[in-house]
N, C-alpha and C positions, 0 to 999 in steps of 0.2 A: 473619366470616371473618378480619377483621385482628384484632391485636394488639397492646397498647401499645407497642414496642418501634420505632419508626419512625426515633428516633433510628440505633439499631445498622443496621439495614436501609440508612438512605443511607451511614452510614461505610464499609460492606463494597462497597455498589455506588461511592459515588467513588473507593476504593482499585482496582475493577475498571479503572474507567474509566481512572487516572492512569496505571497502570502497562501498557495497552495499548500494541500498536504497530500503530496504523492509517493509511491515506492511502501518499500518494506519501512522505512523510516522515518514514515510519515512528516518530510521537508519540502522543501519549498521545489519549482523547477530551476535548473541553475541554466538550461539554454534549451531553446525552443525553435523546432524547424520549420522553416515555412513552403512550403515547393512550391511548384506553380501548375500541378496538375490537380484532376478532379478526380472523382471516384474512380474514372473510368479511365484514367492517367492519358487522359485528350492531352492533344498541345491547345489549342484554340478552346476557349473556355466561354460558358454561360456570364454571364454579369454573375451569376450568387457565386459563381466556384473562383473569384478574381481576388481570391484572398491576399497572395502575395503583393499584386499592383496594390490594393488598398493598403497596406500594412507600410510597403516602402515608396511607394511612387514611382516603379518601375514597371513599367507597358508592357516589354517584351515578353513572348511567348516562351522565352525559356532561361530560367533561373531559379536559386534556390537560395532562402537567405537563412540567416541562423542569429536569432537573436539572445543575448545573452543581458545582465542586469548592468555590463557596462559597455557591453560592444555591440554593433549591429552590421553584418556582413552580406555582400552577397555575392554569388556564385553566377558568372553567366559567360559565353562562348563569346568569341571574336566577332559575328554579327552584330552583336549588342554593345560593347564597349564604349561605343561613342555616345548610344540614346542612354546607358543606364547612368553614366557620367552626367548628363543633363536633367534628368529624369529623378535621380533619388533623392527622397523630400525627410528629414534637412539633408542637404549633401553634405555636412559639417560630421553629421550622426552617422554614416555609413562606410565602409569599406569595400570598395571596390574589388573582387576576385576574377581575376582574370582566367578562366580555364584554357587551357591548350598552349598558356606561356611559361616558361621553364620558370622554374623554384613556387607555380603556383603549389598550395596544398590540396589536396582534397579534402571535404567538409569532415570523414572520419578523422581524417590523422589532424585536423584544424583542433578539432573536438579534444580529441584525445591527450593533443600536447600544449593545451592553451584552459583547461578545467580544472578549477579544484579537485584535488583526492575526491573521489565517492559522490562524485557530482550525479545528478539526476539531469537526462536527455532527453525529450521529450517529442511527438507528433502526433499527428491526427493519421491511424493507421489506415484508414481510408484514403486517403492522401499523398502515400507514397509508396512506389512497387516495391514490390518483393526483391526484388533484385537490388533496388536501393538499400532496402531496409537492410538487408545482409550485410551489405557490403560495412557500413556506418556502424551496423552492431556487432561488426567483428571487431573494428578499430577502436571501439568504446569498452566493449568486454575483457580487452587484450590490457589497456587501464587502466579498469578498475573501476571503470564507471557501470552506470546502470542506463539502460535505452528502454523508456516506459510509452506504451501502444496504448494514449486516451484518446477515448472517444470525443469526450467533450473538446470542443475548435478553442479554444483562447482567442483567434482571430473575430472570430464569432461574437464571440461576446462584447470585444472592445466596439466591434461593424454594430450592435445592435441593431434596432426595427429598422433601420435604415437598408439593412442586406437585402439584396432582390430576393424572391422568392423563385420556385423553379417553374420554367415554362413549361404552357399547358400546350403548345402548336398541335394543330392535328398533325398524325401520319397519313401519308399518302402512299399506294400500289405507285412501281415503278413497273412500266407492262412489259413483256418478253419480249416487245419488237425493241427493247434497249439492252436490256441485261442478257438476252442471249441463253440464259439457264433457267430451268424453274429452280424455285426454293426447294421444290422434292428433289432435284438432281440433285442440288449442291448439299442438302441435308442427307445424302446417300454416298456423297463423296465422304462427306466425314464421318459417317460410319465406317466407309471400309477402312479410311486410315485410324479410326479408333481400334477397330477389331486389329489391326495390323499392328500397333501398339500395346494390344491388350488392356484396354483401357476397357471402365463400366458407365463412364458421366464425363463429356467435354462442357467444360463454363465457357460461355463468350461474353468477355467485357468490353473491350474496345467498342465502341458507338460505330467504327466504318464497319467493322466484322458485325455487328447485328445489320445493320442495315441490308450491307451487300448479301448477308444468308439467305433473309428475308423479303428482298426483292419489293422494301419500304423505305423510303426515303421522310424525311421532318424539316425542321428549323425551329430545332432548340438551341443550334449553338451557331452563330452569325456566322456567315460565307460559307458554313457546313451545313450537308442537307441530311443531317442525325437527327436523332430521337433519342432519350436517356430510356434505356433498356436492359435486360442484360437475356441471356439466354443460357439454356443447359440442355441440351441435345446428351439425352440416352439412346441406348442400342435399339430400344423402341419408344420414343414417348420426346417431346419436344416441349419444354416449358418456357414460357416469354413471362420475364418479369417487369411490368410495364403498367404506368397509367393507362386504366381501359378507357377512359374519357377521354383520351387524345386518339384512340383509333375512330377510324370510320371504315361505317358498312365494307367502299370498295377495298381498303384493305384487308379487313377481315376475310372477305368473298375469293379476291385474287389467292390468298395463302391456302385457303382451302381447294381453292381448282387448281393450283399446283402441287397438291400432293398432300400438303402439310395440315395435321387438325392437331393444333398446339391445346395446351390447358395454360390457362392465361392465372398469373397472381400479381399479386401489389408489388410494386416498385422496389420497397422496403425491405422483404419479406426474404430478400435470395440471399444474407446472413444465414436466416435461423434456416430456411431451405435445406443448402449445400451441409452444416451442421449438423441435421438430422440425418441426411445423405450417407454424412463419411461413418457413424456409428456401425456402416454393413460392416460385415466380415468382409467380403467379394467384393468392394468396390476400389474401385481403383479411379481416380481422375485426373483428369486433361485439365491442368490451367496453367495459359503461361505465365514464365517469370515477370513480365513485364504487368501483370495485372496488380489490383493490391495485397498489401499483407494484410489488411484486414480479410477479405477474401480466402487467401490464404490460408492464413490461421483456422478459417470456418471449415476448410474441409481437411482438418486434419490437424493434428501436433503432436508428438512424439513420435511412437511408432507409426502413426497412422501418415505421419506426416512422410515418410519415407514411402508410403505408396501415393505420391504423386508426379505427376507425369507433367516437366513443368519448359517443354518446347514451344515453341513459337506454335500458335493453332495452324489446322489444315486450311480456315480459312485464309489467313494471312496471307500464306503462297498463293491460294486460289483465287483471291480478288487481283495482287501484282501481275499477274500472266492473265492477261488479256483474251475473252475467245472473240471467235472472227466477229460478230457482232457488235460487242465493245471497240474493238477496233476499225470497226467501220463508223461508230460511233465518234472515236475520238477522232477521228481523220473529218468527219465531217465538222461535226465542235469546232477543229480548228482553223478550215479552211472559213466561216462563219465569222470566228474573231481575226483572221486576214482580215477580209472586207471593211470592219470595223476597225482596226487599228490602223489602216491604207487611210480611209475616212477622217481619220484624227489627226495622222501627222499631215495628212494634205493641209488639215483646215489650221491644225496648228504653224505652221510654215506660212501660209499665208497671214496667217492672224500676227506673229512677231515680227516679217519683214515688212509689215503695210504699218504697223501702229496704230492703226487705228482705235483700239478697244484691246488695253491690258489683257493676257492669260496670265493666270493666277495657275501656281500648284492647284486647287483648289478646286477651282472654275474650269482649268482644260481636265483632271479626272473626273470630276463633273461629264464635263463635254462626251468623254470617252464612255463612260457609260451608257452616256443617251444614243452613242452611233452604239454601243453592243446590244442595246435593248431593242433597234429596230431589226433585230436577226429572232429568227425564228427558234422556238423553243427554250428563249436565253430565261434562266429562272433569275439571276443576281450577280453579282462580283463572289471570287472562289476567294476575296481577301480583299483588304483594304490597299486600294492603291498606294502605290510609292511615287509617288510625285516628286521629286524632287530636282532643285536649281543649284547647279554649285555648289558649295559646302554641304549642301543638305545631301547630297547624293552621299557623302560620304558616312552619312549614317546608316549602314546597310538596310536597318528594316524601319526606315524614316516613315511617320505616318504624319502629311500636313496637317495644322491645328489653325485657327482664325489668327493666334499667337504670333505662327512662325508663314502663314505665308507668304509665297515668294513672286513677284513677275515672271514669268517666263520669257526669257532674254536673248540678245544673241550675240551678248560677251562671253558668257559661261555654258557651262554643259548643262544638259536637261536627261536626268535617268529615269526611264516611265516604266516601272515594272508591274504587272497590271496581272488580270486572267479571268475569265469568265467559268460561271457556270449554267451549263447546258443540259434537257433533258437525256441529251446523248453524251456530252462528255463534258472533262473540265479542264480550263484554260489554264495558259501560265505563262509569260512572256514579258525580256524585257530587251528593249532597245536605249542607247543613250544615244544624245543626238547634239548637234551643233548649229545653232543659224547663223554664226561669226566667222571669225577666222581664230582656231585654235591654237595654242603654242605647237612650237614642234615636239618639245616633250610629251603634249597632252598625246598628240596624233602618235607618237612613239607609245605610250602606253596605249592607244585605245588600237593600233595594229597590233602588239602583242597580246591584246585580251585575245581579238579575233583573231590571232596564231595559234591561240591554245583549243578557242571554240572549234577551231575546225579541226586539231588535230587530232581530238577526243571525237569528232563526228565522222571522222574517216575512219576509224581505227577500225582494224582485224582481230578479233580475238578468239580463244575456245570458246564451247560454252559451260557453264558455270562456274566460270573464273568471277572472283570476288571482286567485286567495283575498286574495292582501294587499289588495287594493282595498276588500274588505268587511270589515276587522278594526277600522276604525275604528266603525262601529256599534255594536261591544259592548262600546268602550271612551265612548263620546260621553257618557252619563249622569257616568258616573267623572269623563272631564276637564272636567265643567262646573263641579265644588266642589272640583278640584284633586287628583285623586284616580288610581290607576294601578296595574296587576300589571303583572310583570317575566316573564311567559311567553306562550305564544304561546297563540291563541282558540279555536285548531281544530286536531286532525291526522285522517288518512284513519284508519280501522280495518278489519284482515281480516276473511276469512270462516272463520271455526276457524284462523284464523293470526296473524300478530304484533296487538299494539292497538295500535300505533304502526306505522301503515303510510302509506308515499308514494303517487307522487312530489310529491302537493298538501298544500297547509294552508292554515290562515288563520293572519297573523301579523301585525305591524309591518311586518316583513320580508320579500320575497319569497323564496321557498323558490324555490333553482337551477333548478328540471327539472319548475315546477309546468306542466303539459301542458294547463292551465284544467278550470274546474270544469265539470262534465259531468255527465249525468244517469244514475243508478247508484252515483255515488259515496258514501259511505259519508263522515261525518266529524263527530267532535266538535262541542260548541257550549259551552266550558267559561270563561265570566268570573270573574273573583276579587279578594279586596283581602285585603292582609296588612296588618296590623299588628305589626311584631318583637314578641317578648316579649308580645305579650298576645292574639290569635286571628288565626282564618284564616274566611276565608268563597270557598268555591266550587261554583257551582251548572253541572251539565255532564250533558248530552244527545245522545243520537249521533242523526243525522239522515240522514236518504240525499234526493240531488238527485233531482228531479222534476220534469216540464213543467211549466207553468202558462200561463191563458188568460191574454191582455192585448189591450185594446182596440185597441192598434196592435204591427204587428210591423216595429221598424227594420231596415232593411236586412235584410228575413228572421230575423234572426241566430237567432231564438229565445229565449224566457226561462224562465227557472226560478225554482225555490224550495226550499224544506226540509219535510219530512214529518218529525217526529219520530216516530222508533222506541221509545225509551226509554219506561217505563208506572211512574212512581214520581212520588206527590205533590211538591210544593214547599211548606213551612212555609208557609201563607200567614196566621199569625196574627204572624208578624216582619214581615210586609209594610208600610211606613207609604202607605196611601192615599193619603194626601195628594199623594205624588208620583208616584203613576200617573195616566195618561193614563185615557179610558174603552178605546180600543182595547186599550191591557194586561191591563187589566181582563178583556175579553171574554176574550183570550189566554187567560190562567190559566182562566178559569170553562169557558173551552170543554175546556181541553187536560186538565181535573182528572175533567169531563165522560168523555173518553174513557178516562181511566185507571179511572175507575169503569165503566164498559162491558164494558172488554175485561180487567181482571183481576178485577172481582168476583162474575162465574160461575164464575170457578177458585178460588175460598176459600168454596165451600158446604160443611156440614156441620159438628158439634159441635168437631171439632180446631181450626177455623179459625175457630170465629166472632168470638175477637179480635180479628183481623185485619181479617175482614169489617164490623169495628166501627169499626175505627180508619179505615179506609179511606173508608168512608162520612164519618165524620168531616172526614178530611182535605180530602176533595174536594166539601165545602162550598162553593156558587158567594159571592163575596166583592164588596160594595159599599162607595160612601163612607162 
């Protein structure tokens, strides 16, 4: 999407910025923020909402830059370090912000101790949550500076006719034999937690929470099956603010046989909407922090703004817990992309030790897609594969380019982090793999990944303990030889909707609005170690919460554990022995057990029996 030209891009936007006349003091902007979300503060964005990639040259799905008339910064997590280092166009012009590393600052106190006296700050309040917006215009107010909410983009302007326009995709009914709920249930659930709050009007902005209310699925935003929408659920009355020209009939029809007869308005329109709204006396509203401040600001400021109600939505939780339909869904999804990923590493295995015909990064996620798409119901990729060969792996969220393709070899590691999306569920899966012989350090690192994977997959916990509590686990092998990844363990995954879904994870850090883990839930189980410039190793599992017995039950509370969904071997000839336990041990023999179970009656006959060869293979029970 970018271009090398990044240089000329900030010149025409600091010229924007200089010769503004903004604030009470009608001057110039002195730094200007760029996020990388959209109205509906998505992580995965439309082409028109790519503002920040366009502005610096930076891909990743999460950062935030701030450009000022001599400096230009950006802000982004330890997955990204290595692509945004590659990636920023000039990289001469930029400054690298490393969040989560000791003496980084944050963008407020950046602001605050780096501005002229009486400096004007600037954003597109559309553009960034509530939650952000606070925090930055505490550390800018505290100053002495000023934090101004324009509407008009500067990014905008510099991107001219050239910026995408917003897609028209139709929506489509997602039917009850996948979602398990009607749309009248789940619009009756949030009623009673409304009434339970005393609330008059819940907003829904997030794109996964309309979709999943509404039991409508789109593709407005690539490997997401959303629709740009927003929604406001009263105590009686349901409004969808949405292009009507992207619905169809069967949509329209499903919503009304399940309960729900919406009044439908313009896309546009749910500003002045919410605005008219807050003028009641009586009304009281549901939006959460994480929506925007523009939003925000609509339903309320001053007094009025203290009667808002600004917790995580009731959908939020209700889409992360799983009912048994979704979860008979994803179980199936992913015994489907088994089949398919068995299918790949067979044909890839054979394809680098014969030589016959180079695999390319490129050319085998290529490949992998074609064995997911002969699986039934498969709609697309839930993301852009991570292909990656040796050094590349160690860019955590590496997307191959014609640029940077690599052979696929069998000196080096091969990290395939991939997922599918299914009408019943959504994938997510990575395996790294070897067709050489490896150092003994690599095979040292790549046993203590899968030290950590399993002993986050075995774990006993209460329930609603907070994921950060158990991220240490899957790092404990790692920090016993000194050893660490720079991203988080675990995130929730939809059911046919985003792979990257809340309000819970596992991390270092505890995630805001994590609500504790609970049984239904759906989440990653992903450890890794990078090495700069020479490979990447990550091994990652989706798992869903489940009872478990225990000899004693504290205080009631209840306990749980992980059921892995995922049906794809683990290398277990990189494994060094030596450093597994016997219970690891057992781990693997049992869990390779199952993957030969449940996917090797689906690869019978003449087409498959490669597979069915490798497979057996692979899931070989393994001793000292």
């Amino acid at each position: 999407m970018t271009t090398r030209n990044g240089a000329t891009k900030l010149k025409k936007l600091r010229d924007l910025l200089r010769t503004a006349t903004v604030g009470t003091d009608k001057k110039g902007i002195d730094a200007y923020i760029v996020g990388s979300e959209d109205s509906h503060q998505s992580e995965y964005l439309a082409p028109k909402d790519q503002r920040r990639s366009f502005i610096s040259g930076f891909s990743g799905s999460a950062g935030m830059a701030i450009i000022t008339q001599d400096q230009a910064l950006l802000w982004t997590d330890g997955r990204y370090f290595a692509q945004a280092t590659k990636e920023l166009d000039p990289p001469e012009a930029w400054t690298l912000m490393k969040e989560g590393v000791a003496g980084t600052p944050t963008q407020g106190s950046w602001l605050a101790s780096n501005l002229s006296a009486n400096s004007n700050v600037a954003v597109d309040p559309n553009l960034i949550s509530n939650m952000a917006w606070s925090a930055i215009n505490a550390s800018l107010v505290a100053a002495g500076h000023s934090f101004l909410a324009l509407e008009k983009n500067f990014v905008d302007l510099v991107w001219g006719p050239d910026k995408p326009g917003m897609p028209s995709n139709k929506i489509v009914a997602q039917p009850l034999k996948y979602t398990g709920k009607t749309a009248g249930e789940k619009v009756g659930l949030c009623r009673k937690a409304m009434r339970e709050e005393s609330v008059t009007t819940l907003v829904v902005t997030a794109l996964d929470e309309v979709a999943y209310l509404l039991n409508w699925r789109g593709s407005d935003i690539h490997y997401n099956p959303v629709f740009f929408a927003y929604v406001v659920v009263t105590l009686d009355e349901l409004h969808i603010f949405v292009d009507e020209l992207k619905l169809t009939q069967e949509a329209r029809q499903q919503l009304k046989d399940e309960g729900v007869d919406p009044q439908y308005h313009p896309y546009d329109t749910i500003g002045t909407y919410l605005k008219e709204r807050s003028t009641a006396s009586d009304e009281k509203t549901w939006i959460s922090n994480s929506s925007s401040y523009a939003l925000h600001s609509n339903c309320g400021s001053g007094e009025m703004h203290n009667k808002l109600h600004t917790n995580i939505t009731p959908i939020c939780i209700m889409k992360a817990i799983k009912n048994p339909t979704e979860i008979e869904g994803m179980k199936k999804a992913h015994l489907k992309d088994g089949v398919a990923l068995v299918k790949y590493f067979a044909w890839l295995e054979e394809m680098v030790k014969s030589g016959e015909s180079p695999v390319t990064e490129l050319s085998g996620a290529a490949q992998l897609e074609k064995f997911r798409a002969e699986q039934a119901d498969f709609i697309g990729p839930s993301f852009s594969t991570i292909s990656a060969v040796g050094p590349h792996g160690a860019i955590i969220h590496y997307a191959p380019s014609p640029e940077t393709d690599t052979p696929i070899n069998d000196r080096e590691f091969y990290l395939c982090d991939s997922g599918g999306q299914y009408r019943d569920g959504t994938t997510d899966v990575t395996r790294t793999v070897h067709f050489g012989s490896p150092t003994a350090f690599e095979r040292e690192c790549f046993t203590r990944v899968f030290k950590g994977q399993c002993a986050l997959a075995s774990a006993i916990f209460p329930t609603m303990i907070k994921g950060n509590y158990l991220d240490i686990l899957a790092r404990k092998s790692l920090w016993e030889v000194g050893l660490d990844y720079l991203h988080g363990t675990a995130h929730g995954v939809g059911a046919y909707l985003n792979v990257h879904e809340g309000p819970m994870g596992i991390s270092w850090r505890p995630h805001p609005d994590d609500p504790g883990l609970q049984v239904g839930m759906f989440l990653s189980n992903e450890p890794g170690y990078y090495e700069d410039e020479k490979f990447g190793i990550r091994l990652e599992d989706i798992e869903v919460i489940v009872e478990t017995a225990t000899p004693y039950n504290f205080k009631s509370r209840g306990f749980l554990t992980f059921e892995c969904v995922t049906l794809v071997p683990i290398q277990s000839n990189l494994l060094d022995t030596s450093l597994l336990t016997d219970q690891e041990i057992a781990y693997l023999n049992c869990y390779h057990a199952e993957c030969l179970k449940k996917v090797g009656p689906l690869l019978q006959g003449e087409a498959n029996r490669q597979a069915l060869s490798w497979l057996r293979r692979a899931t070989l029970p393994i001793t000292r």
